[in-house]
N, CA, C and O atoms as a printed pandas DataFrame, in Angstrom:
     atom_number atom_name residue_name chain_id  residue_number  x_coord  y_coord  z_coord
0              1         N          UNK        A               1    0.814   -1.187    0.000
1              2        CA          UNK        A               1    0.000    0.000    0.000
2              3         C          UNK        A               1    0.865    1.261    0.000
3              4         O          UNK        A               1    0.672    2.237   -0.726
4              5         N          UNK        A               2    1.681    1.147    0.752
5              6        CA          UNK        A               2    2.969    2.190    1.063
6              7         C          UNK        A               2    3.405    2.773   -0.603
7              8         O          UNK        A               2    3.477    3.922   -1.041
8              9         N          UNK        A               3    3.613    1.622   -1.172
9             10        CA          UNK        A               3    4.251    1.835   -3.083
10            11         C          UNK        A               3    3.277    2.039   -3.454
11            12         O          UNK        A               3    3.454    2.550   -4.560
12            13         N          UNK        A               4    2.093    1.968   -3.220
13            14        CA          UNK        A               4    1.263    2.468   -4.165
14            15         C          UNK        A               4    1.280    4.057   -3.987
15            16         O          UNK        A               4    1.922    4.722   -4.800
16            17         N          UNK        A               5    0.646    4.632   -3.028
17            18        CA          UNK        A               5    0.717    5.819   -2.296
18            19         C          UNK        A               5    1.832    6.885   -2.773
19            20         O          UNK        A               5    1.571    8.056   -3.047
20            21         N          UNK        A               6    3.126    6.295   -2.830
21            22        CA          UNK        A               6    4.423    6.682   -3.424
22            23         C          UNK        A               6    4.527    6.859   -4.839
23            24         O          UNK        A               6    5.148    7.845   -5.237
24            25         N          UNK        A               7    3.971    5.990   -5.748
25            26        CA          UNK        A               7    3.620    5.888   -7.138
26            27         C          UNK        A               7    2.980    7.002   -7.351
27            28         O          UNK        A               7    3.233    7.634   -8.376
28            29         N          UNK        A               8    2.160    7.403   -6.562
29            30        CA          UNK        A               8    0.607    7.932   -7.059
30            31         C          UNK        A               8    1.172    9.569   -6.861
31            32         O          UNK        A               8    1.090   10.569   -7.574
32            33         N          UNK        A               9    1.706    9.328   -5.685
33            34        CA          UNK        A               9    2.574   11.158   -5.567
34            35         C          UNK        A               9    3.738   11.489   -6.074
35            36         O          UNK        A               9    4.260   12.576   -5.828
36            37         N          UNK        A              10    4.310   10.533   -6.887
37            38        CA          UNK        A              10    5.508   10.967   -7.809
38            39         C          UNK        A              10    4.756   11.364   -9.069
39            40         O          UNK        A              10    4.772   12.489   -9.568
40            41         N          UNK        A              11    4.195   10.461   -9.453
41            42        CA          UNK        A              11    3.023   10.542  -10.734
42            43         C          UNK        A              11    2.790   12.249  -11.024
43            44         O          UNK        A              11    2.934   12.977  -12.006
44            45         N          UNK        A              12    2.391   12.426   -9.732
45            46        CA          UNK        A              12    1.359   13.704   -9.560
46            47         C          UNK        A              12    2.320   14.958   -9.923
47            48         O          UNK        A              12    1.954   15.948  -10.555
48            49         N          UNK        A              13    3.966   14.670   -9.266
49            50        CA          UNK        A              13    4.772   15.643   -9.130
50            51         C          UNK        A              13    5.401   16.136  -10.418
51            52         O          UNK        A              13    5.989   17.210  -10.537
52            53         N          UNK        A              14    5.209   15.224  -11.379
53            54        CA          UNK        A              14    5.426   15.801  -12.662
54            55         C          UNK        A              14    6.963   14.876  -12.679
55            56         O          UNK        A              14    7.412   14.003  -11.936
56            57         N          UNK        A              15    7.539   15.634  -14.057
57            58        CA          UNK        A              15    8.903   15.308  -14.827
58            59         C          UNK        A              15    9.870   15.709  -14.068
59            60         O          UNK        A              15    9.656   16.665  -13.322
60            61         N          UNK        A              16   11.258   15.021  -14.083
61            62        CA          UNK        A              16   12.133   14.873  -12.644
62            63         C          UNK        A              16   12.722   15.911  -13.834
63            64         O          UNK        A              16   12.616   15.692  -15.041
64            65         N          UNK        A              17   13.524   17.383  -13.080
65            66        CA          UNK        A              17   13.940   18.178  -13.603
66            67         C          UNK        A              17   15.408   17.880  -14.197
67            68         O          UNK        A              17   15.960   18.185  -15.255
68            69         N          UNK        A              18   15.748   17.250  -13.209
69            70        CA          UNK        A              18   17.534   16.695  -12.631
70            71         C          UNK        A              18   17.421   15.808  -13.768
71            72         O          UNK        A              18   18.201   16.001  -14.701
72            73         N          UNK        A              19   16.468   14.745  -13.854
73            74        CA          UNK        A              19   17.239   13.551  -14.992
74            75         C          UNK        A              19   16.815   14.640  -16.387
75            76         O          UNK        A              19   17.392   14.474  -17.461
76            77         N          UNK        A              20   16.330   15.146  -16.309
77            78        CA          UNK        A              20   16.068   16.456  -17.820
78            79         C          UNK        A              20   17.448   17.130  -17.884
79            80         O          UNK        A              20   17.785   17.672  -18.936
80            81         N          UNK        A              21   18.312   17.126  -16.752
81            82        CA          UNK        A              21   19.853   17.677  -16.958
82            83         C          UNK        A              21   18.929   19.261  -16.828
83            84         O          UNK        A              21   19.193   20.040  -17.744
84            85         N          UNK        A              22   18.219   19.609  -16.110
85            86        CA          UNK        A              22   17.600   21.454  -16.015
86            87         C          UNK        A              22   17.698   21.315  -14.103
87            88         O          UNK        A              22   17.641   20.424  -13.255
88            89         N          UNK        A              23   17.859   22.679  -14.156
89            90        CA          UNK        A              23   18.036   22.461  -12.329
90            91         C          UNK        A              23   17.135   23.311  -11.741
91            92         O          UNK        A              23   17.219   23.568  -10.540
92            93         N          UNK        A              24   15.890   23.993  -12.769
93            94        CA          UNK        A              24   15.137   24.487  -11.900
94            95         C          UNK        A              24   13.796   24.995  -12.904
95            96         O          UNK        A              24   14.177   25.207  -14.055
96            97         N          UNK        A              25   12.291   25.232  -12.688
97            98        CA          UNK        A              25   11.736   25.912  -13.891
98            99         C          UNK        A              25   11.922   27.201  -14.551
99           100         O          UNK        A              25   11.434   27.892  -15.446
100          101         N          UNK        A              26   13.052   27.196  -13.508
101          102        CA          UNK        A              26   13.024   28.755  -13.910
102          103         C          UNK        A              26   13.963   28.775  -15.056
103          104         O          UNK        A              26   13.847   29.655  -15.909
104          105         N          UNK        A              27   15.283   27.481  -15.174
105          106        CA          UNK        A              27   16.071   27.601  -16.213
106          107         C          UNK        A              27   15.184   26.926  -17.170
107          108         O          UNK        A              27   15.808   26.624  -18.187
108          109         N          UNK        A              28   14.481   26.732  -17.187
109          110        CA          UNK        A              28   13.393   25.979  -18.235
110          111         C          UNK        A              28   12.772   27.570  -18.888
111          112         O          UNK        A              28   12.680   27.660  -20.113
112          113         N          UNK        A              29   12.506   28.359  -18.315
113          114        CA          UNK        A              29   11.615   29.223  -18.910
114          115         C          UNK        A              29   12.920   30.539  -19.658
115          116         O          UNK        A              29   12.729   31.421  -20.496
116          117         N          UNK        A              30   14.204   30.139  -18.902
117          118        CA          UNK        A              30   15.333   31.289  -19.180
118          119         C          UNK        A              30   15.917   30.885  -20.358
119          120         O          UNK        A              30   16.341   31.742  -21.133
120          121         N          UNK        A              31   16.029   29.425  -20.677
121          122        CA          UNK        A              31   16.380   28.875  -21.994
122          123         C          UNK        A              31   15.462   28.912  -22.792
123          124         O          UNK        A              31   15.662   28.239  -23.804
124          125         N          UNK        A              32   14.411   29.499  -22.731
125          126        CA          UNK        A              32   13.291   29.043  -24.009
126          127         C          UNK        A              32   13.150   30.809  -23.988
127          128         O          UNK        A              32   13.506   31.243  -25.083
128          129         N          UNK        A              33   12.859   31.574  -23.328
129          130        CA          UNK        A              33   12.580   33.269  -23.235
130          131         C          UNK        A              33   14.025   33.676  -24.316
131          132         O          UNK        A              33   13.874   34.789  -24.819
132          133         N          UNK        A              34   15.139   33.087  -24.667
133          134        CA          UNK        A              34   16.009   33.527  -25.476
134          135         C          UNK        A              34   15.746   33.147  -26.495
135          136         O          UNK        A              34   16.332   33.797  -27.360
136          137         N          UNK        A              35   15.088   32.332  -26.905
137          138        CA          UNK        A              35   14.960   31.721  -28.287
138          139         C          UNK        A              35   14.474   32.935  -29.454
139          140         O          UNK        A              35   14.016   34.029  -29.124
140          141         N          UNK        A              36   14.655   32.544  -30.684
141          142        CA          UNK        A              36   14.051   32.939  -31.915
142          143         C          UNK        A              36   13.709   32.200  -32.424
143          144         O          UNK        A              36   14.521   31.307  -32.663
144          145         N          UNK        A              37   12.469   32.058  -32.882
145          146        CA          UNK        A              37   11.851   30.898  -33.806
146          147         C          UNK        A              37   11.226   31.837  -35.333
147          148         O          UNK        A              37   10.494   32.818  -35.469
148          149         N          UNK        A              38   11.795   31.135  -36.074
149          150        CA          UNK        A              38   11.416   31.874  -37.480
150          151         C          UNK        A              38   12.148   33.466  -37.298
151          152         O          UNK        A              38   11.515   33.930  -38.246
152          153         N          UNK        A              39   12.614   34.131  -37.032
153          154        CA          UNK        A              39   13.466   35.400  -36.660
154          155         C          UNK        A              39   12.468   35.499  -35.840
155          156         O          UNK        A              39   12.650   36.712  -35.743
156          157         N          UNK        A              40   11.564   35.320  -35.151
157          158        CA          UNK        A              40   11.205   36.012  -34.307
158          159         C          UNK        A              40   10.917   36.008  -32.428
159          160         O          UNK        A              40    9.953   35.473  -31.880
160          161         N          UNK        A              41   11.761   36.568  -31.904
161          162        CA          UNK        A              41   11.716   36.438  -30.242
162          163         C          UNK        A              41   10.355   35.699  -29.767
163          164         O          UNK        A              41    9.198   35.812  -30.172
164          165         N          UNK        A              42   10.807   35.075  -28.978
165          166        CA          UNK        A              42   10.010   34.284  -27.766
166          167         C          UNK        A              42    8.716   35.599  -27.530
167          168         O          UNK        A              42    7.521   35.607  -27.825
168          169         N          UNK        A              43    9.846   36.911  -26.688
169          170        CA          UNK        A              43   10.008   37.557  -25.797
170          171         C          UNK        A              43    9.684   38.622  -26.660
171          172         O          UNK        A              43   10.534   38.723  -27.545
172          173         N          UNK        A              44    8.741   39.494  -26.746
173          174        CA          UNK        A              44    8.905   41.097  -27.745
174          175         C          UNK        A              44    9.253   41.895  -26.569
175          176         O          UNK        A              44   10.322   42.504  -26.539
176          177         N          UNK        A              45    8.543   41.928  -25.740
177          178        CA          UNK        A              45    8.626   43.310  -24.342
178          179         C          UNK        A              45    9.827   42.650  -23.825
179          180         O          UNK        A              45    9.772   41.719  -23.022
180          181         N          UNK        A              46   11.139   43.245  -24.391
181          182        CA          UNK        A              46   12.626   43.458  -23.078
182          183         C          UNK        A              46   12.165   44.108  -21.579
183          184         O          UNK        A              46   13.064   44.353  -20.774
184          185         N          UNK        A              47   10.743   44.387  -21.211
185          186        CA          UNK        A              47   10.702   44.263  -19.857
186          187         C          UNK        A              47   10.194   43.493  -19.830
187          188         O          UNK        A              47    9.814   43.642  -18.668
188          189         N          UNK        A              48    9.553   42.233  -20.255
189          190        CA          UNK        A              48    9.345   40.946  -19.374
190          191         C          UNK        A              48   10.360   40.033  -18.953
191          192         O          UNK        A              48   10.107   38.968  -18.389
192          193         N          UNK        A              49   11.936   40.599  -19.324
193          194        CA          UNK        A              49   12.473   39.819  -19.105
194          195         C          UNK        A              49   13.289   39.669  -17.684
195          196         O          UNK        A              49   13.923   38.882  -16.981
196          197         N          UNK        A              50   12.784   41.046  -17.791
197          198        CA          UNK        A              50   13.124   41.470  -15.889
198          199         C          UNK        A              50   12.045   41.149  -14.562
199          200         O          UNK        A              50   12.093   41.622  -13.427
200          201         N          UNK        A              51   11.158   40.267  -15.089
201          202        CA          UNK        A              51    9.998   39.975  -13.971
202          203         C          UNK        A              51    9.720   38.524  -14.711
203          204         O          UNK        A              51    9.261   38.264  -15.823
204          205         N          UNK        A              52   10.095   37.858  -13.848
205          206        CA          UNK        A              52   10.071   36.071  -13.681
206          207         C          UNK        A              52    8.340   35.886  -14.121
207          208         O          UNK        A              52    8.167   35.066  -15.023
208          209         N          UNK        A              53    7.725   36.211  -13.858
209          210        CA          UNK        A              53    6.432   35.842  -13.597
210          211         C          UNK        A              53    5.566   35.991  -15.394
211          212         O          UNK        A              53    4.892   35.252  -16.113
212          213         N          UNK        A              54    6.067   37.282  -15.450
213          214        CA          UNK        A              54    5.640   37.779  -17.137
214          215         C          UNK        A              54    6.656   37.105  -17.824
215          216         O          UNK        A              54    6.224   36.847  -18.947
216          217         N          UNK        A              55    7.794   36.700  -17.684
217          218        CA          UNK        A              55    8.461   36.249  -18.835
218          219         C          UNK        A              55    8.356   34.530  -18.952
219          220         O          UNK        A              55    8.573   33.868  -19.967
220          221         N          UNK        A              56    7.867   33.902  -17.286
221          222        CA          UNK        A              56    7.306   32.717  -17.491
222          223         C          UNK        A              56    5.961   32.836  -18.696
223          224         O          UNK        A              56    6.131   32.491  -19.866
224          225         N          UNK        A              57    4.665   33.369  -18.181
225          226        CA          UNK        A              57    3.762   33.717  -18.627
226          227         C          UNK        A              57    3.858   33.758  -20.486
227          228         O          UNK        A              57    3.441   32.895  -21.260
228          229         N          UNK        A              58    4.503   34.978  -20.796
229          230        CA          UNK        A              58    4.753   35.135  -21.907
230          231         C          UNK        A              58    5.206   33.639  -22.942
231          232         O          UNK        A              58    4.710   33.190  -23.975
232          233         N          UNK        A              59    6.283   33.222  -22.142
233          234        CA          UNK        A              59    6.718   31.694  -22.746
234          235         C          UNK        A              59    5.951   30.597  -23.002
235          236         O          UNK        A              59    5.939   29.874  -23.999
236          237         N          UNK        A              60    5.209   30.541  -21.835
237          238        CA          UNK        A              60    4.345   29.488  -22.153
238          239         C          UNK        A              60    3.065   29.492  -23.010
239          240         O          UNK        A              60    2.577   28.543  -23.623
240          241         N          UNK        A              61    2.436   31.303  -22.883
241          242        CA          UNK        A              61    1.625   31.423  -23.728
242          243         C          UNK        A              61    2.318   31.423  -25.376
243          244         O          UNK        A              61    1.544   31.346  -26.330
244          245         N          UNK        A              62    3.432   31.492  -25.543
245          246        CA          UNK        A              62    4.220   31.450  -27.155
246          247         C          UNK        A              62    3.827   30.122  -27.188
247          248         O          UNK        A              62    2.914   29.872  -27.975
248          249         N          UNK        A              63    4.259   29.246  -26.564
249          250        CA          UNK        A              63    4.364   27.774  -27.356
250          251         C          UNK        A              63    2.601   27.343  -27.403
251          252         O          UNK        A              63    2.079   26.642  -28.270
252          253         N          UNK        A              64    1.975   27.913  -26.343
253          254        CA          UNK        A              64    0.503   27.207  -26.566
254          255         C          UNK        A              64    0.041   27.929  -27.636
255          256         O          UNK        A              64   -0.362   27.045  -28.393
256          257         N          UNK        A              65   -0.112   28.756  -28.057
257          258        CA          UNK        A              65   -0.947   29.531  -29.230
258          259         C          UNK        A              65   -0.290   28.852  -30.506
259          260         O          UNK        A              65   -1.048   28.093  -31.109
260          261         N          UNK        A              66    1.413   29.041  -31.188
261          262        CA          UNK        A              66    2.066   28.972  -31.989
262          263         C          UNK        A              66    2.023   27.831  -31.912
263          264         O          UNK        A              66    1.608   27.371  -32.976
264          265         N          UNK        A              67    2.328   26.765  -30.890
265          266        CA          UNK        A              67    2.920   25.672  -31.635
266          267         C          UNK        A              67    1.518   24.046  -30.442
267          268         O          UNK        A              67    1.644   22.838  -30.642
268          269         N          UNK        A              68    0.591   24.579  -29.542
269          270        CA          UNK        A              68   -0.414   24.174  -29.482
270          271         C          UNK        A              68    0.433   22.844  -28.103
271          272         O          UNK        A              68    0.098   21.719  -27.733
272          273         N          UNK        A              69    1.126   23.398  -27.884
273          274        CA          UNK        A              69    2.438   22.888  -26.457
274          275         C          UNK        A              69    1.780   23.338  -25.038
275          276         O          UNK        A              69    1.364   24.493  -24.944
276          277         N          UNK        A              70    1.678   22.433  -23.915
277          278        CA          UNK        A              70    1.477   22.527  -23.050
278          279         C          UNK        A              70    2.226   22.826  -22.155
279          280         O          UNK        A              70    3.317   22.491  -22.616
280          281         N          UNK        A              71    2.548   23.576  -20.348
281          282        CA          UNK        A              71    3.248   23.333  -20.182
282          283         C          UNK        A              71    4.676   23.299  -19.644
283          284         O          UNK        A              71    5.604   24.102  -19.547
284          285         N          UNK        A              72    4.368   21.563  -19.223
285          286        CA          UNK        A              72    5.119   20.054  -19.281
286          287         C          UNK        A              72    5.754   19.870  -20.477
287          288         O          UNK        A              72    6.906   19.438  -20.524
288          289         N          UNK        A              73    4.865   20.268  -21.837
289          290        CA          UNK        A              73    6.037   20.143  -23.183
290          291         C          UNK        A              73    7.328   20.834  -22.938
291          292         O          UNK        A              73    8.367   20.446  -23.473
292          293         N          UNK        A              74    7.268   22.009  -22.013
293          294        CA          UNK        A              74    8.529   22.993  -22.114
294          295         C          UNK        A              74    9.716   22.354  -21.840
295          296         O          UNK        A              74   10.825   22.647  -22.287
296          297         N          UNK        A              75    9.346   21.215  -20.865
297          298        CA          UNK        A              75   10.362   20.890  -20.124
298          299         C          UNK        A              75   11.109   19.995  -20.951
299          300         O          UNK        A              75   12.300   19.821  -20.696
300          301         N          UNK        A              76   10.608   19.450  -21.836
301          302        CA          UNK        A              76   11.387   18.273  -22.472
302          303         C          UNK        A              76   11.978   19.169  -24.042
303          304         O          UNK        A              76   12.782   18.624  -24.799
304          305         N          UNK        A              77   11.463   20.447  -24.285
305          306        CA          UNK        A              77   11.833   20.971  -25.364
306          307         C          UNK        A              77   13.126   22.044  -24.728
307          308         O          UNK        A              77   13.961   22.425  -25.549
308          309         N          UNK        A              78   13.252   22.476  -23.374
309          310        CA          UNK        A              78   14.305   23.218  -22.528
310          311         C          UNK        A              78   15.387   21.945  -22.641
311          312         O          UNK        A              78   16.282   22.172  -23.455
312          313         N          UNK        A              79   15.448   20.921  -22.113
313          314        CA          UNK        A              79   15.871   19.755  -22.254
314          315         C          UNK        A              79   16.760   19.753  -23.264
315          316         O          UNK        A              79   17.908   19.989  -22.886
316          317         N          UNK        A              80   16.660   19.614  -24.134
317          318        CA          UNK        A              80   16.801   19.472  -25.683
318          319         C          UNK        A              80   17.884   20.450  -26.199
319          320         O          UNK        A              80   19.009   20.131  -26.582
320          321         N          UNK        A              81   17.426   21.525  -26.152
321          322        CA          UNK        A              81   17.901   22.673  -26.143
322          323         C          UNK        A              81   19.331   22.471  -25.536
323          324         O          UNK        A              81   20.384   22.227  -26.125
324          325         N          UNK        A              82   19.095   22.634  -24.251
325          326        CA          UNK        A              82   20.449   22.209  -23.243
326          327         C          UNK        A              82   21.409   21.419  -23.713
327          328         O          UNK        A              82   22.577   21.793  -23.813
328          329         N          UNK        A              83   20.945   20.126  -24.076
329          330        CA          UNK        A              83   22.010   19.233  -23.998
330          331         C          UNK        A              83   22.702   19.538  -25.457
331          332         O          UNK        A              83   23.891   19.262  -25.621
332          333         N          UNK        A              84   21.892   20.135  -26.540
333          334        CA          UNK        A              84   22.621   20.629  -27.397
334          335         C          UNK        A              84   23.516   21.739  -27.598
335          336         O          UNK        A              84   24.311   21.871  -28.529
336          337         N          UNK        A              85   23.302   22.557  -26.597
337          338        CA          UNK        A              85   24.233   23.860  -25.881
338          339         C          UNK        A              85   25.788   23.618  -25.792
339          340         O          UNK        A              85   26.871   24.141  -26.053
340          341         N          UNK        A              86   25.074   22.236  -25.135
341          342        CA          UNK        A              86   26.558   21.736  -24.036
342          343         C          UNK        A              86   27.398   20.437  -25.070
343          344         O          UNK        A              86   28.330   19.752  -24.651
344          345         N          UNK        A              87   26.905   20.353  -26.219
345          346        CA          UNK        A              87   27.064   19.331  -27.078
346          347         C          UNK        A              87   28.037   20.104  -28.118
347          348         O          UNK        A              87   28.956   19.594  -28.759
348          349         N          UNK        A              88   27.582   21.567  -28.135
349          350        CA          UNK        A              88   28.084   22.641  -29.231
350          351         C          UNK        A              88   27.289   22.352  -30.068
351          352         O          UNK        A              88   27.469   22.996  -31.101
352          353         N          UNK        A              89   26.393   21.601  -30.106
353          354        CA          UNK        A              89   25.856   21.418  -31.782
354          355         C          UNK        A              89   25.117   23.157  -32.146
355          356         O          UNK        A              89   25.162   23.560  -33.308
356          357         N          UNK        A              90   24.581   23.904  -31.213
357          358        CA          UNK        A              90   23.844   25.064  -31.208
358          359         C          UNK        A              90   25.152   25.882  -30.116
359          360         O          UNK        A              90   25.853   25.548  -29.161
360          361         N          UNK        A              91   24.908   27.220  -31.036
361          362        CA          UNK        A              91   25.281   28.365  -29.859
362          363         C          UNK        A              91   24.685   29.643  -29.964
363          364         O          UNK        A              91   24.363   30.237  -30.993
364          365         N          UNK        A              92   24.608   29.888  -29.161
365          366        CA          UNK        A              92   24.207   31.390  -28.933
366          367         C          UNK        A              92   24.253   32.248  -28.928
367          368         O          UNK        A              92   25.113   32.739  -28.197
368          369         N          UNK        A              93   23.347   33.196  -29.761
369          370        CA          UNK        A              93   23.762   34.578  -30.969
370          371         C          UNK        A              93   23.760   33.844  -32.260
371          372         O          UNK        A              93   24.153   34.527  -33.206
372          373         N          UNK        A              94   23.404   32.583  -32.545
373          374        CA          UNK        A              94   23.989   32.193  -34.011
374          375         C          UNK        A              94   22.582   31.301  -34.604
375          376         O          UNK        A              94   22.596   30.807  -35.732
């Protein structure tokens, strides 16, 4: 009963950030708020990028409208991102 109970509240807690190689949502929302997709910023207002809350906001509403992403999608598309950072395959400014 104990494992079940345990199952049921990991379940609940979502995607383990750590095995995603991300160490927090907030670097989830700081790697995706830089992006350009098609030339165009995540981010238009350079003041959302100074208030955590609007530049979360802003991010997540980009991927749900544009690309119909929930989100839990962020995390595995921040993910991604990352390990290609650190891979060199992508860099930044380029």
């Amino acid at each position: 009963m104990n494992n079940t109970k345990q199952a049921n509240t990991n379940a609940s807690a979502g995607p383990n950030l750590q095995a995603l190689g991300l160490k927090s949502p907030m670097e989830v929302i700081d790697l995706l708020a830089m992006l350009k997709i098609d030339g165009e910023p995540i981010i238009k207002d350079d003041s959302a990028l100074l208030d955590p809350k609007v530049k979360a906001q802003a991010v997540i509403q980009f991927f749900a409208e544009r690309f119909n992403r929930k989100p839990n999608d962020l995390l595995y598309i921040a993910s991604i991102i990352k390990q290609d950072l650190k891979a060199g395959r992508i860099k930044w400014g380029h």
